[in-house]
VMD Tcl script that draws the C-alpha trace (Angstrom):
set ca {
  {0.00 0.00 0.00}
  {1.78 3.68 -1.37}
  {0.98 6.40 1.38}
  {-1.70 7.70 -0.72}
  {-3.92 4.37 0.50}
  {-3.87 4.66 3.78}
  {-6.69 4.90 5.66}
  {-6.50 7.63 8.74}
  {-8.42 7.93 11.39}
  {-9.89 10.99 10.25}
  {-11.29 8.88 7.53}
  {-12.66 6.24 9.78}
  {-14.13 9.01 11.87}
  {-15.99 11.15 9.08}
  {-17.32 8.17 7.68}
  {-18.64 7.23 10.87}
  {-20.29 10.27 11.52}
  {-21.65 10.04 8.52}
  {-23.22 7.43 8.79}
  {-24.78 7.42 12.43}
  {-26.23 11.47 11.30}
  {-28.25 9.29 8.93}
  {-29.40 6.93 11.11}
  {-30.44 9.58 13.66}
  {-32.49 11.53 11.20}
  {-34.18 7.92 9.73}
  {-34.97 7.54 13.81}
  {-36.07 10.95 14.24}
  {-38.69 10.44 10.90}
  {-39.70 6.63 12.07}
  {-40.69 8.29 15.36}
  {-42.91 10.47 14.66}
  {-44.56 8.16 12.46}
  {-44.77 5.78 15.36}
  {-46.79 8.73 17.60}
  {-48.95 10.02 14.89}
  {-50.16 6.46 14.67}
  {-50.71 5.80 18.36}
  {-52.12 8.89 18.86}
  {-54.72 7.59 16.08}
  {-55.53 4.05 17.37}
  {-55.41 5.85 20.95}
  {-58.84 8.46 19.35}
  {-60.44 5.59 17.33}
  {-60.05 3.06 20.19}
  {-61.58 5.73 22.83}
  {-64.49 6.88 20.68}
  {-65.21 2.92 20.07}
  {-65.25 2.25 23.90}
  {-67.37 4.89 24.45}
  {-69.88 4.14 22.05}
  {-69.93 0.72 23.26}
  {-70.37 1.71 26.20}
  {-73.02 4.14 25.53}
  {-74.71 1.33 23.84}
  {-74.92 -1.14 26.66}
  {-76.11 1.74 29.04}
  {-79.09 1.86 26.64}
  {-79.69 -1.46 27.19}
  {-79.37 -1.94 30.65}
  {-81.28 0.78 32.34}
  {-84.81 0.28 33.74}
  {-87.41 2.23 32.86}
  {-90.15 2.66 35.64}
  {-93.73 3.88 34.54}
  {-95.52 5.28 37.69}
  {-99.12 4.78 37.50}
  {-102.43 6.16 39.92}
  {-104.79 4.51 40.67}
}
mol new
graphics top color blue
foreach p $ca { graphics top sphere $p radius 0.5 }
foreach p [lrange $ca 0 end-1] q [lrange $ca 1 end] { graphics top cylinder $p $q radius 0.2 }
display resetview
């Protein structure tokens, strides 16, 4: 290998930085994805449960009729 080969450190370390600022900014994108979407099953899941809910409450309740004799 001639001198103008070699690989420094320098090298090593650019190319390492490189590489993890891409990685950061692919974990920074993923991640929001990731809460948007939670945040999304979190509303559909609550409004579901609560019209379920709502629904079995209609069911349930007793209706009294008063009457006079």
């Amino acid at each position: 290998m001639t001198e103008a080969q070699r690989i420094s450190r320098d090298d090593i370390e650019a190319k390492l930085r490189q590489i993890d600022s891409g990685f950061r900014q692919q974990v920074v994108d993923k991640k929001r994805t990731i809460l948007t979407g939670i945040a999304v099953g979190s509303a559909v899941i609550l409004l579901v449960m609560f019209l379920l809910g709502r629904r079995s409450g209609k069911k349930k309740t007793t209706i009294v009729e008063i009457r006079r004799v």
